[in-house]
RODO-2510 file (C-alpha; in nm, 4 decimals, decimal comma):
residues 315
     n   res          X          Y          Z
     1     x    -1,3660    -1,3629     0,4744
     2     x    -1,6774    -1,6038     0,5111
     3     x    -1,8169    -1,3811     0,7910
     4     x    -1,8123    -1,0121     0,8449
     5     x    -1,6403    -0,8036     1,1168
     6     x    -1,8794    -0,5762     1,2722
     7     x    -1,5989    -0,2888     1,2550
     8     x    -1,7167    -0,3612     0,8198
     9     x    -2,0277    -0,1500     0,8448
    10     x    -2,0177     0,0663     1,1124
    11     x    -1,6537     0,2060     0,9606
    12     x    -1,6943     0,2601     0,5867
    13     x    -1,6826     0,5937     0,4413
    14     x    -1,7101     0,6985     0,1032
    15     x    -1,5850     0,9657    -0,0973
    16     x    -1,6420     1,1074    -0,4691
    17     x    -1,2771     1,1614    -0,6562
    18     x    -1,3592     1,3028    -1,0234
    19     x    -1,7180     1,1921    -0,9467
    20     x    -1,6444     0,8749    -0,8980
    21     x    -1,6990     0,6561    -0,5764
    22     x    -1,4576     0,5329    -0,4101
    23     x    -1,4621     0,3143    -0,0622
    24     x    -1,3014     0,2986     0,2092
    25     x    -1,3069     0,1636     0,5998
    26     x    -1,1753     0,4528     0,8924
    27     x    -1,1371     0,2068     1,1933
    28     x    -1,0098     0,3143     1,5733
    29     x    -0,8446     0,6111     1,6705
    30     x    -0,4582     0,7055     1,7269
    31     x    -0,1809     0,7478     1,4627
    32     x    -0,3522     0,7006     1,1188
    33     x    -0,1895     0,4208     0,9368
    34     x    -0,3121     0,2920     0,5641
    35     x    -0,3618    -0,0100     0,4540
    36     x    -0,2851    -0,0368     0,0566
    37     x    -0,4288    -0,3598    -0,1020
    38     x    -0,2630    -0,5084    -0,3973
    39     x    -0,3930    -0,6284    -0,7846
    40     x    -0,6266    -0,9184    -0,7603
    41     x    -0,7499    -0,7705    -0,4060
    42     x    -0,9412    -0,5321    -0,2355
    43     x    -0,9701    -0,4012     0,1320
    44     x    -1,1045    -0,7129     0,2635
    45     x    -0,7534    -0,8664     0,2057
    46     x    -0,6426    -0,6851     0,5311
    47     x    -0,9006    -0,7942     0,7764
    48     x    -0,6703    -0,9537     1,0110
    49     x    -0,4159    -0,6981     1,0077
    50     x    -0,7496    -0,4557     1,0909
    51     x    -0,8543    -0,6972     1,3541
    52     x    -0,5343    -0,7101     1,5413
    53     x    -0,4239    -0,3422     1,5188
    54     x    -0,7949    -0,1620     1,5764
    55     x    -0,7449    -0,0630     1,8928
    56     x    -0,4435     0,0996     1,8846
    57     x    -0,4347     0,2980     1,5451
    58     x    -0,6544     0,4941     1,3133
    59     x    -0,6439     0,2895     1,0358
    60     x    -0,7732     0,3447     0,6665
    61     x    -0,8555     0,0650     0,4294
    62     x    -0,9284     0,1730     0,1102
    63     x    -1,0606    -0,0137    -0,1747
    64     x    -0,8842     0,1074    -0,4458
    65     x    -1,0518     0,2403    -0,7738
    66     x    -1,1757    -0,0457    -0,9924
    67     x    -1,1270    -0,3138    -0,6232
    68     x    -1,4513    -0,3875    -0,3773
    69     x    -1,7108    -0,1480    -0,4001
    70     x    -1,4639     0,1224    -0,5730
    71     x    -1,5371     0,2483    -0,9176
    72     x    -1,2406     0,3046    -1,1961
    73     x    -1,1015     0,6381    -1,2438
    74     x    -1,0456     0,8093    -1,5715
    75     x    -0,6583     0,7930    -1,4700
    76     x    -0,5711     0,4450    -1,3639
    77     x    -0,1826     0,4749    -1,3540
    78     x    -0,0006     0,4398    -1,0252
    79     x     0,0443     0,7949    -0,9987
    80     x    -0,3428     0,8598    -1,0471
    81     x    -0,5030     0,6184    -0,8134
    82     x    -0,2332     0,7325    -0,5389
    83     x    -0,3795     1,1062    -0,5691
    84     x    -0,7026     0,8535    -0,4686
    85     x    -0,5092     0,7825    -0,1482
    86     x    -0,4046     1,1043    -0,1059
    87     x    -0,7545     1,2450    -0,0910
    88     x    -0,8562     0,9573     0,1786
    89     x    -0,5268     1,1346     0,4227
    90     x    -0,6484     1,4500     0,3055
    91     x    -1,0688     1,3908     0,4151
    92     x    -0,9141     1,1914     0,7299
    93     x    -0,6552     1,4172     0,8481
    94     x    -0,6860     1,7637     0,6844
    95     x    -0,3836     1,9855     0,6260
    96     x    -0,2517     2,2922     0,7579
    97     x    -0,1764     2,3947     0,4403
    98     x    -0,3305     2,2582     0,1000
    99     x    -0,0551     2,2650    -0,2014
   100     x     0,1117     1,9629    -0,3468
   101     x     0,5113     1,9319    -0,2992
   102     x     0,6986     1,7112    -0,4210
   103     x     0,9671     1,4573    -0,2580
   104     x     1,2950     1,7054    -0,3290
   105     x     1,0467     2,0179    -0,2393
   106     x     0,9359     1,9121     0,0696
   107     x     1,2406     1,7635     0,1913
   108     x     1,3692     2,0768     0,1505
   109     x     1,1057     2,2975     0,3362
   110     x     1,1478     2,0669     0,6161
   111     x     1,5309     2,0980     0,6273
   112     x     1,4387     2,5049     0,6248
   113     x     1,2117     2,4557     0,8782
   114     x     1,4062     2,2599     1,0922
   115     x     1,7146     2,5167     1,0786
   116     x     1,4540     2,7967     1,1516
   117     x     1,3992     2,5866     1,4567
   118     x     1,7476     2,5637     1,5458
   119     x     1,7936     2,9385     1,5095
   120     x     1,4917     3,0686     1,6861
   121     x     1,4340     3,1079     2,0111
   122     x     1,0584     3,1381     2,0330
   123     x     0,9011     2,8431     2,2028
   124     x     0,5922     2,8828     1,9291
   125     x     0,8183     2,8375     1,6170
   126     x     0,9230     2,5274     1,6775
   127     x     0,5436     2,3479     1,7374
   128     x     0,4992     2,4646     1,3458
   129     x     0,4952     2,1761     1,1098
   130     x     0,6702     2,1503     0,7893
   131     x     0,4342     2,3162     0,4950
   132     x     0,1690     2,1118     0,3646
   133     x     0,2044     1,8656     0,6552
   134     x    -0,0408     1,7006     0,8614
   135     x    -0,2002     1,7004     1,2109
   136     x     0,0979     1,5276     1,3868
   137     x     0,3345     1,3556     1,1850
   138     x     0,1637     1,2523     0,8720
   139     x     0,0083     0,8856     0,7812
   140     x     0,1591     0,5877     0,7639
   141     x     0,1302     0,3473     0,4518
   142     x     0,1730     0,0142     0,4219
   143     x     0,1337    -0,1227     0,0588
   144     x     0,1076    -0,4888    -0,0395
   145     x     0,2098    -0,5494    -0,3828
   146     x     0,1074    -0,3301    -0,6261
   147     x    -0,0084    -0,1238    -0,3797
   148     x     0,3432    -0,0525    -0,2826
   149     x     0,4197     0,0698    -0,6172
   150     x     0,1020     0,3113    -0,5966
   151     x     0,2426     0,3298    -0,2013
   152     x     0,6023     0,4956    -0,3769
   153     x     0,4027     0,7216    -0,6138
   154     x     0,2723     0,8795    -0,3236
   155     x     0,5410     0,9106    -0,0692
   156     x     0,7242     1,0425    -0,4446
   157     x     0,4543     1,3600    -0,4424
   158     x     0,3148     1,3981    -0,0901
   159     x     0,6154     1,2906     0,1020
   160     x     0,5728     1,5560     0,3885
   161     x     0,2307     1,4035     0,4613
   162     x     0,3577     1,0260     0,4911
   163     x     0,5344     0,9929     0,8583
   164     x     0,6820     0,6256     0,7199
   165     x     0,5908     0,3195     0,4847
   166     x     0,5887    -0,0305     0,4049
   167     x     0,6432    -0,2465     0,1174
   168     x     0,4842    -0,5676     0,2141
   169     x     0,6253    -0,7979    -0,0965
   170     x     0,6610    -0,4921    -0,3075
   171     x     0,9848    -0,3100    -0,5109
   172     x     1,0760    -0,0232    -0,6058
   173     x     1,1938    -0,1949    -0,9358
   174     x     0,9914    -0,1136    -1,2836
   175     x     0,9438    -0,4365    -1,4134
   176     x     1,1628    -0,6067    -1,6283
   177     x     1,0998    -0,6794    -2,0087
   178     x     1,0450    -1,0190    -1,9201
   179     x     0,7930    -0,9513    -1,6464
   180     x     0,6300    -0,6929    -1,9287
   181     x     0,5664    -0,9856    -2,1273
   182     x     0,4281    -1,1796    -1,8571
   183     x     0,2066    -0,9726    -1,8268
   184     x     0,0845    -0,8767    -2,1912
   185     x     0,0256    -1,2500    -2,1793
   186     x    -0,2419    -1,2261    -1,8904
   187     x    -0,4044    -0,9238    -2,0692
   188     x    -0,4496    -1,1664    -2,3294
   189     x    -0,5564    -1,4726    -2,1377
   190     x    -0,8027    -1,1931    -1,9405
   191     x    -1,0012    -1,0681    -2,2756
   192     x    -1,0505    -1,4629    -2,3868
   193     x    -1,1431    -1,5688    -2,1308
   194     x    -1,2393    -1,3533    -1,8119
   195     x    -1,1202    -1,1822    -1,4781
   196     x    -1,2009    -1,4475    -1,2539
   197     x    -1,0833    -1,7104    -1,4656
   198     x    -0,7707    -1,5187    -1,5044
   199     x    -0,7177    -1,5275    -1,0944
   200     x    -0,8498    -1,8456    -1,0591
   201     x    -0,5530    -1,9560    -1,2411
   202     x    -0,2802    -1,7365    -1,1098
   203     x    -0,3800    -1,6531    -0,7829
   204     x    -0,2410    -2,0224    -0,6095
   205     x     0,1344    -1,9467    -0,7523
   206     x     0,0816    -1,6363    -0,5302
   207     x     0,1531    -1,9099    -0,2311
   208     x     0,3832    -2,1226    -0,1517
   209     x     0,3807    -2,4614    -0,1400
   210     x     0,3686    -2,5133     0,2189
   211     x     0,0742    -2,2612     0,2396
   212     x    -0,1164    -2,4583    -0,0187
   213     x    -0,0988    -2,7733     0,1923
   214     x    -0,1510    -2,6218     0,5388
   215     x    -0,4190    -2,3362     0,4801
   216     x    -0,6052    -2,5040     0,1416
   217     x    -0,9480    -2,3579     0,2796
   218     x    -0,8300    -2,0364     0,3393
   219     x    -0,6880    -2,0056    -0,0154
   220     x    -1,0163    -2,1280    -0,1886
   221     x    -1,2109    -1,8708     0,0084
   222     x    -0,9757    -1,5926    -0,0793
   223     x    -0,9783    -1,6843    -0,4643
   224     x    -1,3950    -1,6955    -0,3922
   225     x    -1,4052    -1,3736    -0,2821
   226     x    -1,2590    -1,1980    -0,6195
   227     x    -1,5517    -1,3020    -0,8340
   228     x    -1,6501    -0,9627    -0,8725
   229     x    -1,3444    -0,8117    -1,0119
   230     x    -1,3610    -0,7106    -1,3682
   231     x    -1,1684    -0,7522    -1,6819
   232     x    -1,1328    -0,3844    -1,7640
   233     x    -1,0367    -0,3188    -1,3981
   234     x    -0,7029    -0,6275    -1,4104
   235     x    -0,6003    -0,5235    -1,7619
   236     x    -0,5890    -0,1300    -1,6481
   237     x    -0,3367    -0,2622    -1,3786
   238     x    -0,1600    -0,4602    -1,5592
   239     x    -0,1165    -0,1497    -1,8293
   240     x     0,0034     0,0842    -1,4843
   241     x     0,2449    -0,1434    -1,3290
   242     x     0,3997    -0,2099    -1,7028
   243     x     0,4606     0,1584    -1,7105
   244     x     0,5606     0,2440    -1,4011
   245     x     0,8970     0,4149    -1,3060
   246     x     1,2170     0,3097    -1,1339
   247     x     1,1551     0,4533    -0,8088
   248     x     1,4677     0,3764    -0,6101
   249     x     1,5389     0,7325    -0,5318
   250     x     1,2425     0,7583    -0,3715
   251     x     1,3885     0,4853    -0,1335
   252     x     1,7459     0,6464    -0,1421
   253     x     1,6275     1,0374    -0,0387
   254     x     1,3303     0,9430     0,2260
   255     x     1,4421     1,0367     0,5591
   256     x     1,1024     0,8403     0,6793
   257     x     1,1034     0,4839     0,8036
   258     x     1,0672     0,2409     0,5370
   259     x     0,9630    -0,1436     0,6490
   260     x     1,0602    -0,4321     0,3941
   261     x     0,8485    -0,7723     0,4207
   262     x     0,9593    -1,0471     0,2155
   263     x     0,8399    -1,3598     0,1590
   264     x     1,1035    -1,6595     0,1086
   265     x     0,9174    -1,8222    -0,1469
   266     x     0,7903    -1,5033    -0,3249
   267     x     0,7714    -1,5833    -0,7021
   268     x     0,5897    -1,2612    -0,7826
   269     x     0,8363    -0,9903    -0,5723
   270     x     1,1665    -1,2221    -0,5108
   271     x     1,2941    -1,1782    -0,2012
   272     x     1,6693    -1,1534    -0,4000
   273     x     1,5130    -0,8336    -0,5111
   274     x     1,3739    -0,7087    -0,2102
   275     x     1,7551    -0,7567    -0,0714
   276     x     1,8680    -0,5805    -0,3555
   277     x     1,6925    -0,2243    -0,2296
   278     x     1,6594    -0,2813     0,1781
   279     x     1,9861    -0,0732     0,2352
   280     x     1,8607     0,2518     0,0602
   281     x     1,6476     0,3983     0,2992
   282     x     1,7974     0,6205     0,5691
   283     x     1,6074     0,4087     0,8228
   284     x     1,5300     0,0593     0,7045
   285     x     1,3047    -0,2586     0,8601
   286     x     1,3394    -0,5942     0,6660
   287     x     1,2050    -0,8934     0,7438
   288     x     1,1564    -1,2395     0,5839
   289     x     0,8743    -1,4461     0,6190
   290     x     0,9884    -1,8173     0,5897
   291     x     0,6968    -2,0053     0,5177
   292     x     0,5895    -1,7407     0,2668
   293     x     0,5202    -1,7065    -0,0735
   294     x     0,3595    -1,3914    -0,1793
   295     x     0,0589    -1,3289     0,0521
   296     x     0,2141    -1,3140     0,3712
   297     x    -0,1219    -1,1622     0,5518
   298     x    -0,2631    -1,4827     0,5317
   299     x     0,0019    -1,7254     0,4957
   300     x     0,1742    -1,5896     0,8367
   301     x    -0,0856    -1,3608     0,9750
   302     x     0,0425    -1,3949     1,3164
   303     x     0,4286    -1,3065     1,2137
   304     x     0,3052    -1,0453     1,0092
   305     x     0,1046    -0,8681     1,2040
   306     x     0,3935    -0,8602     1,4718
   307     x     0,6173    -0,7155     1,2204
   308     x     0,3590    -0,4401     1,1269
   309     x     0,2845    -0,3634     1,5284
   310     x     0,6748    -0,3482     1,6075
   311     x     0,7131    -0,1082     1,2993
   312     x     0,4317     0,1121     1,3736
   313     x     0,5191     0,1134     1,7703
   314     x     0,8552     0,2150     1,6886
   315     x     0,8967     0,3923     1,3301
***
């Protein structure tokens, strides 16, 4: 993160949501595939993942609102800052057709479309996509954290224009009433005394021990580089992810791919819970990361981004 990629500047769009700017990187060409950053993060957080997949993928690396050089939306709920991402896919890969559906709405134009296929004989009826879809088969999203719970809000609305997903240490759980207080604790701790004092303290649990002894460095220079996050920014995640749903069903009715990475030592996202979901999907990918805690990207970014290439080649 010390030095820049030269893909940084020549790739960075920006875009106004609600007149507000928010950032984000369009690398390569190919299938697009998204890159969702978690709390305590931005885009940057992905660089490696960027570096190895460029050349074979579109890929889209926002920073989300409040993250990087992203500004805070009015609505700052899981739900709101994935009609953010949404708007990226949409400026990136425009739609044949431009209403929202939801997950049970579009599932079921596609089933309707696909028996129209079945039926018809014309040769032209079945090249039409589902309604609302995208060029192709849609985007796929990979979301770290709590960008996987922003990831499921999405796929939850706009599921016809998501082609498969990832939750890279990431649920589908609401949190529990312990991990509520947890939490109201931090928002606490964040007021008193600061956002980057705040991560300076939690960030190392993210890792696990073995990380902290092997890649020291490459932790420091990863807590450095969140200096400019902001207190109102943290607690207005914190407040999202406290009030965020159960979204298992979105795991249980997706006929999409759905990739599960796990780290073994994971104290944030256990992998005991990650086990507890990987069967719902129609199609499901898990994989542990054994010398993981947390932040797999960096703690195993060769394993990792193997896992991501085999999904993507594959899905």
């Amino acid at each position: 993160m010390t030095s820049v990629p030269p893909w940084h500047k020549k790739m960075t769009k920006e875009i106004l949501y609600q007149n507000k700017k928010i950032f984000y990187r369009s690398i390569g060409s190919g299938d697009p595939v998204m890159f969702v950053h978690g709390f305590g993060e931005d885009g940057n957080i992905w660089d490696k993942q960027v570096e190895y997949l460029k050349g074979k993928y579109h890929l889209l690396v926002p920073d989300l609102p409040g993250s990087g050089q992203s500004e805070m939306i009015d609505e700052m709920s899981m739900e709101g800052i994935a009609e953010v991402l949404h708007s990226i896919i949409h400026e990136e890969l425009p739609p044949q057709t431009p209403p929202k559906e939801g997950l049970a709405a579009a599932q079921s134009q596609q089933e309707e479309n696909s028996l129209q296929k079945t039926n018809s004989k014309s040769s032209a009826s079945s090249k039409v996509p589902p309604s609302g879809g995208f060029r192709g088969a849609g985007c796929t999203v990979i979301g770290h954290s709590m960008g996987g719970y922003i990831t499921l809000a999405l796929v939850e609305n706009y599921w016809n224009h998501v082609s498969a997903f990832g939750l890279f240490h990431s649920s589908a759980f609401p949190d529990t009433e312990e991990k509520r207080q947890t939490r109201k604790k931090g928002i606490e701790f964040i007021k008193q005394h600061g956002a980057f004092e705040f991560l300076k303290t939690s960030t190392p649990n993210l890792f696990s021990p073995n990380s902290k002894l092997q890649i020291p460095n490459s932790i420091d220079v990863f807590i450095e580089s969140l200096k400019d996050l902001t207190p109102q920014a943290l607690i207005a995640y914190y407040e999202a992810m406290m009030k965020r749903p159960d979204r298992q069903d979105v795991l249980k009715t997706t006929k999409n791919p759905v990739l599960f990475i796990a780290g073994e030592h994971d104290v944030a996202v256990p992998l005991n819970d990650m086990l507890k979901q990987c069967h719902l999907p129609e199609k499901s990918y898990f994989h542990v990361l054994k010398n993981s805690g947390h932040m797999g990207m960096i703690e195993e970014t060769e394993n990792a981004n193997l896992i991501l290439e085999e999904f993507l080649a594959g899905k």
